[in-house]
C-alpha positions in Angstrom: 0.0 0.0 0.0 1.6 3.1 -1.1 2.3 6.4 1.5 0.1 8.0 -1.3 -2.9 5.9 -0.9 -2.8 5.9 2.3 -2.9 9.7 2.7 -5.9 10.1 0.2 -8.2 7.5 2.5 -7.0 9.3 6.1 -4.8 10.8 8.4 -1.4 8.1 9.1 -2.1 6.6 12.3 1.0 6.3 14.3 1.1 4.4 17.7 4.3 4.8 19.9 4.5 2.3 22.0 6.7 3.0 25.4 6.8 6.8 26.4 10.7 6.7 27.5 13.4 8.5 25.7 13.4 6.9 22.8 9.4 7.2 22.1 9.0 10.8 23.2 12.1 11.3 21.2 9.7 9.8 18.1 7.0 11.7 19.0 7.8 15.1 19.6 9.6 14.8 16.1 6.8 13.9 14.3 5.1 17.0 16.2 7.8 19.1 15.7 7.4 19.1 11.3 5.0 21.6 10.7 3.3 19.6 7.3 3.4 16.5 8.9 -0.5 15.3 9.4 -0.1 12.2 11.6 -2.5 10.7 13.5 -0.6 10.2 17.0 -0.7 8.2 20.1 1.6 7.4 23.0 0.8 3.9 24.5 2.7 3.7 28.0 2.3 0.4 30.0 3.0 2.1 33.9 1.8 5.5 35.2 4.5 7.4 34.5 6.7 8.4 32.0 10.9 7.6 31.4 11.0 4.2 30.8 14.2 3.1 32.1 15.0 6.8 33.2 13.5 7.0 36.8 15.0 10.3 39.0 13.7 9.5 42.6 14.7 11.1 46.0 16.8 9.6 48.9 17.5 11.2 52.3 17.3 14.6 50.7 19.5 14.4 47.8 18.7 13.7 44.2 19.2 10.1 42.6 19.0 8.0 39.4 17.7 4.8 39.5 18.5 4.5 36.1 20.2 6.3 33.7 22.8 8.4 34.9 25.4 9.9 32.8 24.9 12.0 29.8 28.4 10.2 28.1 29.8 13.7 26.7 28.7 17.1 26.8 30.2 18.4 23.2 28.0 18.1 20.6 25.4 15.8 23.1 21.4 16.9 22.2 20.8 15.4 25.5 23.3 18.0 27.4 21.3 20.6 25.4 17.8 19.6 26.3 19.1 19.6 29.7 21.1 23.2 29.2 17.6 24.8 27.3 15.0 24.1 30.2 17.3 24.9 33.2 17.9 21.4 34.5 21.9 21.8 34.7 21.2 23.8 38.2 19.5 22.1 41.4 18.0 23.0 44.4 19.2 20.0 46.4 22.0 17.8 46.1 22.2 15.1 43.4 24.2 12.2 42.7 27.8 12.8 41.1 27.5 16.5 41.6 31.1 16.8 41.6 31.7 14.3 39.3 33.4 10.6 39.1 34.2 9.0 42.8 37.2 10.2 44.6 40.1 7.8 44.2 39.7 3.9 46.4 41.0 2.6 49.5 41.1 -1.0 48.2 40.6 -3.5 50.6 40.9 -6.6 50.9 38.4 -9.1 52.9 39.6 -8.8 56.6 40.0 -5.2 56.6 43.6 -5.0 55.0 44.2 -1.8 52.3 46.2 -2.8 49.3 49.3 -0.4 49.1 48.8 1.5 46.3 51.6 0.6 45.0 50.4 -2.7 43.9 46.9 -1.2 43.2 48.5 1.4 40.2 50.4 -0.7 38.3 47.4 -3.3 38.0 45.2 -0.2 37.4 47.1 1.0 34.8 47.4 -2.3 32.9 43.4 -2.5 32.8 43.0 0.7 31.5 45.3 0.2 28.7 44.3 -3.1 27.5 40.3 -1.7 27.3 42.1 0.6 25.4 43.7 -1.7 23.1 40.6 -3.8 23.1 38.7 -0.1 21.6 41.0 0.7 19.0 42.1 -2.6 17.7 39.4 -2.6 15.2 40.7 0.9 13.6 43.9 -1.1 13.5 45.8 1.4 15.2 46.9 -1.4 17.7 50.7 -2.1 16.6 51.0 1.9 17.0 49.7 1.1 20.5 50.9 -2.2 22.0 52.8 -5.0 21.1 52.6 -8.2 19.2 51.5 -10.0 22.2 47.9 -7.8 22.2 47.8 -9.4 18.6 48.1 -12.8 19.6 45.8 -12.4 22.0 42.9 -10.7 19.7 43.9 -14.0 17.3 43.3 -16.2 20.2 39.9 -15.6 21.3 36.9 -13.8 20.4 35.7 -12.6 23.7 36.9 -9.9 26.1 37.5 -12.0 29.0 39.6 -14.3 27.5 41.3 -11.4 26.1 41.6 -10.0 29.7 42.8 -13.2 31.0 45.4 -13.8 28.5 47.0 -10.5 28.8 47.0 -11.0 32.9 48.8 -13.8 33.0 51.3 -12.3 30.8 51.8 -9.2 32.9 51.7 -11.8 36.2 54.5 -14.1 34.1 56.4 -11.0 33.2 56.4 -10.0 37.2 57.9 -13.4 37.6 60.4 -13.9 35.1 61.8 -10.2 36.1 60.8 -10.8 40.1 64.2 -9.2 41.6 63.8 -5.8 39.5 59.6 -6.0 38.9 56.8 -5.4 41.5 57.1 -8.7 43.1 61.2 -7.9 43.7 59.9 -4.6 45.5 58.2 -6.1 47.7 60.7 -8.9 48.8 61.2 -7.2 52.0 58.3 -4.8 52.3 54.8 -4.4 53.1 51.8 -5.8 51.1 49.2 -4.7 52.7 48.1 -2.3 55.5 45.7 -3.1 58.4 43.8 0.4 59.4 42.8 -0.6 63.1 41.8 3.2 64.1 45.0 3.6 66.0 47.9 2.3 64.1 48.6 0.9 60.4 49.7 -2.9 61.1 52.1 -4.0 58.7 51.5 -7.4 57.0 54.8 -8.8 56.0 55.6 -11.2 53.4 56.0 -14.1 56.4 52.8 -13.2 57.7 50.8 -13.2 53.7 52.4 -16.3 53.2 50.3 -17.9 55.9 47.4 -15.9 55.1 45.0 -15.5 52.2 47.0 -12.8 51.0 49.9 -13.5 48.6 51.1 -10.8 45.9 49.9 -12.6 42.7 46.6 -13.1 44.4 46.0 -9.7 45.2 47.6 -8.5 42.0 44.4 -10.8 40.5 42.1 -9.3 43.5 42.9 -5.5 41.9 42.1 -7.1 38.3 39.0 -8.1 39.5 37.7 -4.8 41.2 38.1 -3.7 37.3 36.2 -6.0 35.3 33.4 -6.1 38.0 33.2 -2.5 37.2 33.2 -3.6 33.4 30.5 -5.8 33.8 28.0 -2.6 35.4 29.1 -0.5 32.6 28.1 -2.8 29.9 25.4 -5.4 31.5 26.8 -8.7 30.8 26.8 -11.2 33.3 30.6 -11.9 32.5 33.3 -10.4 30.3 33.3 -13.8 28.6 29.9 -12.7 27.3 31.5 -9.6 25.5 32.1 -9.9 21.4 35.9 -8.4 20.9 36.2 -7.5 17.9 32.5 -5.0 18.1 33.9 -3.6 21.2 35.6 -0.6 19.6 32.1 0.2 18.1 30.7 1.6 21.2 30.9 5.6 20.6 30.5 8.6 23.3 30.5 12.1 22.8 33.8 14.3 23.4 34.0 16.4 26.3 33.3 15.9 30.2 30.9 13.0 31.6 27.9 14.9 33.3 25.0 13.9 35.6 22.2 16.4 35.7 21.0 18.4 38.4 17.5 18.1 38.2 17.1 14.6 37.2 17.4 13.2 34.2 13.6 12.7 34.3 13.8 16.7 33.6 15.1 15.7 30.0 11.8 13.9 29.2 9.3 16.0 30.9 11.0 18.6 28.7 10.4 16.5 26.0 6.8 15.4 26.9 6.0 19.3 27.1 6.2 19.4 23.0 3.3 16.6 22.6 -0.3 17.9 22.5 -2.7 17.1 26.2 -3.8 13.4 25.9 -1.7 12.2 23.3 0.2 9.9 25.9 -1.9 7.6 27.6 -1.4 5.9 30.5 -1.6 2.5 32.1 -1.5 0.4 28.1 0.1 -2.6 28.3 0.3 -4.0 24.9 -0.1 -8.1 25.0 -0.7 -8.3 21.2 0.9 -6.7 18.1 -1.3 -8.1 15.1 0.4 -6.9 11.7 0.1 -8.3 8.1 1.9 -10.2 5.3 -1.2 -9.8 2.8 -2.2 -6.9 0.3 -4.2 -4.7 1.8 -5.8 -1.4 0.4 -6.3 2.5 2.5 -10.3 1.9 2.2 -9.6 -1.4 4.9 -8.7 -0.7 8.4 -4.8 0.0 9.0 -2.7 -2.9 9.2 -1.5 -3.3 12.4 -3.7 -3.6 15.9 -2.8 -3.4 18.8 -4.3 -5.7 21.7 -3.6 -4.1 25.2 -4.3 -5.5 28.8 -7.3 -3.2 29.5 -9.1 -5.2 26.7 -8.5 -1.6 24.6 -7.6 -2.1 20.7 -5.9 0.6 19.1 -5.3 0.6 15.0 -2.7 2.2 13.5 -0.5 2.3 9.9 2.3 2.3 11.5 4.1 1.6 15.5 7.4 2.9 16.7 8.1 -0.2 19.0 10.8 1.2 21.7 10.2 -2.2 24.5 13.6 -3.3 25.9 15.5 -6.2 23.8 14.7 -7.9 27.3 11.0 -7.7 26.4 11.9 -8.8 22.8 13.5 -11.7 24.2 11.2 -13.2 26.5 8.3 -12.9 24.0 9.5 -13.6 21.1 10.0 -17.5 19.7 13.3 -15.9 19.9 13.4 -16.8 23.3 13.5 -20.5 23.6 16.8 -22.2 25.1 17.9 -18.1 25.6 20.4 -18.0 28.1 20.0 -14.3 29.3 19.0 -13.6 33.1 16.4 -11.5 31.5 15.1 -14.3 29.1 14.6 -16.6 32.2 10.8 -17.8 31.5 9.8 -19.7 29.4 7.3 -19.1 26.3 4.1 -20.5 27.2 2.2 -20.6 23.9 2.2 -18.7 20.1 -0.3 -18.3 17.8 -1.2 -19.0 14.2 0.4 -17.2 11.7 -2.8 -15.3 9.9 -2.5 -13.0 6.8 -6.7 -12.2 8.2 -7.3 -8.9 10.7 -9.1 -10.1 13.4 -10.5 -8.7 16.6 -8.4 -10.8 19.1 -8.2 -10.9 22.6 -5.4 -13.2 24.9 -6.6 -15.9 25.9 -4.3 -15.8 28.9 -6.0 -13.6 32.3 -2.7 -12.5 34.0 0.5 -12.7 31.9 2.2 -10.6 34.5 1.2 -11.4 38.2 3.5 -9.7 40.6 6.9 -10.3 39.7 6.7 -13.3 38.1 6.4 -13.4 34.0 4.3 -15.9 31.8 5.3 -14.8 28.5 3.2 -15.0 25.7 4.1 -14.3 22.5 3.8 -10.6 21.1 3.9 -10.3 17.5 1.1 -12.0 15.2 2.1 -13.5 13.0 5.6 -13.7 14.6 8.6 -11.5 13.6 10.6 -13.1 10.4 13.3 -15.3 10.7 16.3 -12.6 10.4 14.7 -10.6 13.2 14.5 -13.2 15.8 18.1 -14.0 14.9 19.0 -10.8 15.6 16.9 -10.5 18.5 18.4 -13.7 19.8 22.1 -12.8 19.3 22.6 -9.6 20.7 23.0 -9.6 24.8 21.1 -7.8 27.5 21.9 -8.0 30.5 20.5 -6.8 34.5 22.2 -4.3 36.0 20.9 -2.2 39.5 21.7 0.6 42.0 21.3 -0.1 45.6 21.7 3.3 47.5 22.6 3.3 51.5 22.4 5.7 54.0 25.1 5.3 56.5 25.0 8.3 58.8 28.7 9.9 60.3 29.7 11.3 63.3 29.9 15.1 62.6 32.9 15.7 60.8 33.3 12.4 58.9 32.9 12.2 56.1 32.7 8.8 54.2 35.7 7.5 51.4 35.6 5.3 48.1 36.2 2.0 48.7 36.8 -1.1 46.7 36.6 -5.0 47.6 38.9 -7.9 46.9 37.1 -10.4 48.5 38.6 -14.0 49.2 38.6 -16.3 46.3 37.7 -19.1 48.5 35.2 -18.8 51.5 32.5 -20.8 53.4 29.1 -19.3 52.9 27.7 -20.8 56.4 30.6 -19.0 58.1 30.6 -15.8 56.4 28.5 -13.0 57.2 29.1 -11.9 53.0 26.2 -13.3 51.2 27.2 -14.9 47.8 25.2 -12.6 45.9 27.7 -9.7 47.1 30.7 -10.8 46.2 31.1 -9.2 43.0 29.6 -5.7 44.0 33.3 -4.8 43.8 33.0 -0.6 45.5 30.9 1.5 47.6 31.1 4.9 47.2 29.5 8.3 48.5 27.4 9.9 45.6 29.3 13.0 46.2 31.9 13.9 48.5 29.9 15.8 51.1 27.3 12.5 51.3 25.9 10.0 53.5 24.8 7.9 50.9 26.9 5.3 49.6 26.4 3.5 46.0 26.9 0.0 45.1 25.9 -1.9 41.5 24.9 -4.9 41.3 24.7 -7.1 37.7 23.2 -10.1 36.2 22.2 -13.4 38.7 23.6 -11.2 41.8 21.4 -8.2 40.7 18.4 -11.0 40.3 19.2 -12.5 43.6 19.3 -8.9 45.3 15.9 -7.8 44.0 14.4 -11.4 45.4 15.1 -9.8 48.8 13.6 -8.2 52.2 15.1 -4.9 52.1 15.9 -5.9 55.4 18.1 -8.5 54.2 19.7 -6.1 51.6 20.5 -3.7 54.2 21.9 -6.1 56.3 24.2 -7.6 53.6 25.7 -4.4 53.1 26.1 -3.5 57.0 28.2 -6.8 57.1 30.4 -6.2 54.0 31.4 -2.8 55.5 32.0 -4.4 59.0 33.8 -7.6 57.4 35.8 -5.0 55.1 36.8 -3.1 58.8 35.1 -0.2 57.5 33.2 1.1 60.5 36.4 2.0 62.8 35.8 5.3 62.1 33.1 6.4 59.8 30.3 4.9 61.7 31.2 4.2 65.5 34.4 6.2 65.8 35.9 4.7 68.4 33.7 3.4 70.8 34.0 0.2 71.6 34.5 -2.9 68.8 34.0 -1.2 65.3 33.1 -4.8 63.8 30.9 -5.7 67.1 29.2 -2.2 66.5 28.5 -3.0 62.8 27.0 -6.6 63.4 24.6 -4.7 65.5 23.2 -2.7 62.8 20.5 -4.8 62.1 16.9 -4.0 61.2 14.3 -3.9 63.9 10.6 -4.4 63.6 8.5 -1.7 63.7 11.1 0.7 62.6 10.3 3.7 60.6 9.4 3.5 57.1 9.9 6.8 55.1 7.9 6.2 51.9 9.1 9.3 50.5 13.3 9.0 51.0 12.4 5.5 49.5 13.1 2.0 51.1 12.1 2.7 54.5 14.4 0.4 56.2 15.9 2.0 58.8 19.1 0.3 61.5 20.0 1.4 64.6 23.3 0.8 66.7 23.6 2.8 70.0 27.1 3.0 71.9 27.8 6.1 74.4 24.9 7.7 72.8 26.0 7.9 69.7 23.2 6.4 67.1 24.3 5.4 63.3 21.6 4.7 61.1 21.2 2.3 57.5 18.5 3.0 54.9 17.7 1.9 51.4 16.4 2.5 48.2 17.3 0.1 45.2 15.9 -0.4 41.5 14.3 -3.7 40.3 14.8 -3.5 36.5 15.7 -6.8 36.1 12.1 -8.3 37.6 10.1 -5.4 36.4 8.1 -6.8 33.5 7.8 -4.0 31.1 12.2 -3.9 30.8 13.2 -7.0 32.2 16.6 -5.9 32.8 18.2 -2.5 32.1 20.3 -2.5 28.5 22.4 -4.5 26.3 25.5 -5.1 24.7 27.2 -7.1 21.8 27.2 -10.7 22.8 30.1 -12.6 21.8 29.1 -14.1 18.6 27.2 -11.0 17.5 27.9 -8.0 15.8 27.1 -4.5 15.2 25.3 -6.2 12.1 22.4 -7.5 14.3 21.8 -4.6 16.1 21.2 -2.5 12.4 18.7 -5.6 11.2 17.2 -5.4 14.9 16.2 -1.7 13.9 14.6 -2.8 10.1 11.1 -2.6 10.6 9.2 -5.3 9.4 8.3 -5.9 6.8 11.0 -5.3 5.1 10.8 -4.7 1.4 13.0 -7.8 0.7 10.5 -9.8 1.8 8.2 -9.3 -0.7 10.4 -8.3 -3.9 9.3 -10.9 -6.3 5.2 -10.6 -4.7 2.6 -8.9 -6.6 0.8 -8.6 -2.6 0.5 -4.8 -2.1 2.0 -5.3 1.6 1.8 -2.0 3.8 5.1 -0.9 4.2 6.4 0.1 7.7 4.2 -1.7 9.9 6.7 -2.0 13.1 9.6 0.0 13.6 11.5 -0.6 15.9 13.7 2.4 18.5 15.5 2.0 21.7 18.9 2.1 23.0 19.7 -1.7 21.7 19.0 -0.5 17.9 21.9 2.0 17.6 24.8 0.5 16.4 27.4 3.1 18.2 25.5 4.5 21.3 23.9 1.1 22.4 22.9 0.8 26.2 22.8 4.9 26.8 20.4 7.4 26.5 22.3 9.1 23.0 21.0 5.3 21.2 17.8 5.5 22.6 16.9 9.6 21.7 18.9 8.7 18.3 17.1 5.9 17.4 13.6 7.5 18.6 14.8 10.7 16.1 15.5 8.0 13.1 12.4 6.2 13.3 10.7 9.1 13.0 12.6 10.4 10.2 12.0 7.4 8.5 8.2 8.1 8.7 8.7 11.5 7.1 10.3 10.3 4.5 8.5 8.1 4.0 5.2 10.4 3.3 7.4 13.3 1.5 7.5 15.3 4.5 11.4 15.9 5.3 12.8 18.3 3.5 
């Protein structure tokens, strides 16, 4: 069916479906053409709007549950939306004000802090084989490294192995060159330092030999703390799950890393403010997209329905699909034998593939009861073979914020710290819960803060939501105690600091403040002196409209599937040799996981919102 056909019969009817950044993004530039005559709607599954952008407030100060970072300032649309409406200047504290984290105390399980003279060299390694990882596609990487960094990319395909490899060469090298290298240095010296809030206690070399504590294992300890941090900054559940040779495709913007003052919510209520009253509405989940294969003509009704939870059918020529590749995943055919944490369900039916329009409602009461998932299949008929392939491919992966309020002595102030934790360890004797151990830092949101940050990612992320928040809190109250960190900061001085930890621990009946968030709230009282624990965490991972928070290139994938993941269907190839007059751009599809270069951030997602839309245009003469 030709735009042309189409415009003599009616107005285009164009249904967004997801009113986060990427779908206000689509629809406020199809708004924002002054010939364009669309037909629009907003379809938004929960009451509010942001999608995986949720600015919230925690004991007084301003914080991101989700998106974060605007990933460059020069040249970023994002940083101007921001600049435009006023949002770059609070009236309360916010998270990152000041920017990245002060530099780490790294500790080590126990309480002992890694001399930084074993934590820089390791640091520095990391940070220059991600960088040799980045560039090795432009092949600028014999300008950069060696022929070892070769050998490595020719040996694997994934960026853990990568990682790996090039670690045990740097360990080997310390070896071979032991008298003159880091391990010579510290033949007679320290490793590590014990903090006991009187004195630094000296570990020797006798002493680490006996202990947990040798040089190559916290050499590997420091490693770790970095590619925990890896896996928050690109979702995947390991670095083995990372495709190598796509991870130089991954693009930011030049120019300084920024969080914004009022929210980055402030960025799509600006947004919003461009869209006509009532054009987003609220509360439509969308169980069923029915689009066609078959020749159709403009006097019929428009090709694609779509079936929503409410029992609501909305018609339209063409959706601008922005769901998570986690919702893709889980209910799509796409899904089966899936091995991502947010792709855990299984599908529980599908439906005939029908070229006939039909009024159709599920069959299936509940598919979303509380946290738990049936998924049934979305698209009818289902998406074409390349799609799903695509769809299957690419990686998402679970990543959350769990924010702490820890409460100092007057004058304290709190520091960033970082975990090695033991490789080995008996989970009915220690007070660490599995699920922690590879929440490698805690840090203050800004320096001035009593709230402390930690991420957690994939199964532990998963595991972490499936809690109390009482037993969240508690978690983190022993990590800090196990890590010695509360000689100071939290009971400075009186009494046993790890004895005053342990008895941080939630009380019934304690107050519940609904509107700093979490409401759990621990109490440990020595000479008067009260120190107090509170939370507030994200659940993206078990919320069923994202099922997890954004993706990356899986190893195996390519930068290839995430351009056919944003061909709408159907696609003309489909039908090249057909004499069927198929409506063209049924489903297109936006969000962060369709932009080749600026995947998992809020640049892909407004990009690809901008794109669709264009296409649209286009598509009916209207972009000039």
């Amino acid at each position: 069916m030709a735009y042309d056909e189409t415009r003599k019969c009616r107005k285009p009817r164009v249904a967004v479906v997801g009113a986060g950044l990427a779908g206000l993004s689509a629809a406020s530039r199809l708004k924002s053409i002054k010939d364009a005559d669309f037909e629009l709607i907003v379809l938004e599954g929960s009451h509010r709007i942001g999608g995986r952008i949720c600015t919230s407030e925690f004991a007084g100060e301003r914080v991101e549950l989700g998106a974060t970072w605007i990933h460059g300032i020069e040249g970023s649309p994002l940083y101007e939306i921001a600049e435009q409406s006023g949002a770059l200047k609070g009236d309360m504290p916010w998270e990152c004000m000041d920017g990245f984290p002060a530099r780490p105390i790294v500790k080590v399980e126990g309480g002992y802090i890694v001399d930084q003279a074993i934590v820089e060299p390791v640091e520095k390694l990391y940070k220059r084989l991600i960088r040799e990882a980045q560039i090795q596609q432009e092949n600028q990487l014999k300008e950069a490294s060696t022929d070892r960094a070769y050998d490595a990319f020719a040996r694997t395909s994934n960026l853990g192995s990568y990682l790996k490899m090039r670690l045990n060469d740097f360990l080997s090298e310390q070896e071979k060159t032991s008298e003159k290298g880091l391990l010579g240095s510290y033949a007679n010296g320290s490793l590590v330092k014990k903090a006991n809030g009187v004195t630094d206690e000296v570990l020797l070399p006798a002493e680490s030999s006996n202990s947990d504590w040798s040089l190559r294992s916290l050499l590997e300890g420091v490693f770790s703390v970095h590619e925990n941090s890896e896996r928050s900054e690109t979702a995947a559940e390991s670095l083995y799950d990372l495709d190598l040779p796509s991870f130089g495709e991954y693009w930011e913007f030049p120019g300084k890393q920024i969080t914004i003052a009022k929210g980055f919510s402030s960025v799509i209520h600006s947004l919003a403010s461009f869209l006509p009253p009532g054009t987003i509405q609220f509360g439509k989940i969308v169980e069923t997209i029915r689009w066609s294969n078959c020749s159709q003509n403009c006097r019929g009704p428009p090709p694609v329905q779509l079936h929503c939870r409410d029992g609501s059918i909305i018609e339209a020529d063409h959706v601008i699909l922005t769901v998570s590749l986690g919702v893709l995943k889980s209910r799509t055919t796409a899904s089966k034998g899936h091995s991502d944490a947010s792709a855990e369900a299984t599908m529980i039916s599908h439906f005939n593939n029908s070229c006939n329009i039909q009024n159709f409602r599920s069959n299936v009461d509940n598919p979303i009861e509380g946290n738990h998932v049936t998924h049934v299949e979305l698209f009818q008929p289902h998406l074409p073979p390349w799609k799903l392939d695509a769809i299957n491919r690419l990686g998402f992966g679970v990543v959350d914020k769990v924010f702490t309020l820890v409460e100092l002595p007057p004058g304290d102030s709190h520091s960033h710290m970082q975990f090695i934790y033991k490789s080995t360890f008996n989970q009915e004797e220690s007070t660490i819960p599995s699920w922690m151990r590879k929440t490698s830092s805690l840090y203050p949101i800004h320096s001035n803060s009593h709230v402390l940050l930690a991420w957690f990612v994939g199964k532990e992320a998963l595991q972490m939501e499936a809690l109390s928040d009482d037993k969240i809190a508690k978690a983190i109250v022993s990590t800090l105690s196990e890590f010695g960190y509360c000689q100071k900061s939290i009971h400075s001085g009186y009494g046993s600091p790890r004895e005053a930890c342990k008895q941080l621990a939630p009380k019934n009946g304690d107050d519940k403040d609904h509107a700093n968030g979490t409401g759990v709230k621990m109490t440990s009282k020595s000479n008067g002196y009260y120190a107090h624990c509170r939370i507030k965490h994200s659940k993206w991972g078990t919320d069923p409209l994202f099922l997890g928070s954004y993706s990356y290139i899986a190893s195996g994938s390519s930068g290839v599937d995430v351009d056919v993941l944003a061909e709408p269907v159907p696609r003309k190839i489909d039908h090249k040799n057909s004499e069927q007059n198929v409506p063209a751009l049924q489903i297109l599809f936006a969000g962060e996981a369709t932009h080749r270069y600026h995947y998992s951030t809020t640049h892909g997602a407004y990009f690809s919102g901008l794109r669709e839309a264009d296409r649209l245009l286009s598509y009916y003469g209207w972009l000039t």
